[in-house]
N, C-alpha and C positions, 0 to 999 in steps of 0.2 A: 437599184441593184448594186450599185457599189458601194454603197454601205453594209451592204450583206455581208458582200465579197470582204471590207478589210474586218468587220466585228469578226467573220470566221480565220482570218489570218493574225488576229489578234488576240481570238482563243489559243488559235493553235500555236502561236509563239508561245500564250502565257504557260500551257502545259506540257510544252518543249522546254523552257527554264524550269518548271518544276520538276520534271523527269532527272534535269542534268544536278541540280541541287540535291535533290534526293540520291544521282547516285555518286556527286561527289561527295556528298554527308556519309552516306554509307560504306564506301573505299577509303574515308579518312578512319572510323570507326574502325574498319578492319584493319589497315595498317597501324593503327596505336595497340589495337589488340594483338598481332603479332610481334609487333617488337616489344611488349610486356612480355610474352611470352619468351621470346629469346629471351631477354635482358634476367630474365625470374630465371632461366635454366641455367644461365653460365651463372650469376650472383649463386642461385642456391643449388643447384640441381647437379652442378659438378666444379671439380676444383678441390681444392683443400678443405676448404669450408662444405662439400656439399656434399649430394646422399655418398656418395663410395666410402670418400673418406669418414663418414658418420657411422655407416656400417661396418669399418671394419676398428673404430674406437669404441660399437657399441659392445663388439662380441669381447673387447678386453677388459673392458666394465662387467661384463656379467664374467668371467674367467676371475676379476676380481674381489664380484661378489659373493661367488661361493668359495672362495678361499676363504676369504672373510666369515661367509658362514660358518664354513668346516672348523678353523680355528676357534670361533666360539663356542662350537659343539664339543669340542674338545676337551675346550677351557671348562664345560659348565660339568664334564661328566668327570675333570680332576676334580674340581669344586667338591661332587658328591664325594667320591673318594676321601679326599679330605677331610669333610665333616663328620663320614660316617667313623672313621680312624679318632677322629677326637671325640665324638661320642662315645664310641668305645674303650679310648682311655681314660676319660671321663670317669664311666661306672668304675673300671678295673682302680683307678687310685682311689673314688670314693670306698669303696670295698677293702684296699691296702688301709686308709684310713679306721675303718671303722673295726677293720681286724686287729689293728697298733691299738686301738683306743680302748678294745674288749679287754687284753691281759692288763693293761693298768687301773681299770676298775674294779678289777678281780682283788 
């Protein structure tokens, strides 16, 4: 009978260390997982470098994009302007031309 007795207090130690293993393994896991977590919030999540300051660099990127657009827009609708003005003087001196060049063949 006392071999009974210490086999059953020899289990019950063995699955009292595993219980305590198990739940020191698991509170080390959680505590690394939490201070990733801080550590990820303050590195990126705020600060200089992190979302506030990102969103409000991102809305003067886009204030600068579409400036940037607009100017383009701009640019490409003197562009037309301008070409259609030289195609138009275009004809009109070929025309001056060809008018100079009628009475002297005459």
């Amino acid at each position: 009978m006392a071999t009974k007795q210490t086999d059953d207090d020899e289990a019950a130690a063995a699955v009292k260390d595993a219980a305590w293993w198990y739940t020191q393994a698991g509170l080390t896991l959680l505590a690394t997982f939490l201070a990733g977590t801080f550590l990820g919030w303050q590195l990126w999540g705020s600060g200089d470098a992190g979302a506030p300051a990102l969103r409000t660099k991102v809305v003067s990127m886009d204030q600068d994009l579409n400036r940037v657009k607009n100017e383009r827009e701009d640019c490409q609708k003197v562009l037309q302007v301008t070409q259609g003005r030289q195609s138009s003087l275009e004809k009109e001196n070929a025309a001056l031309k060809a008018k100079a060049a009628a009475p002297a063949a005459q």
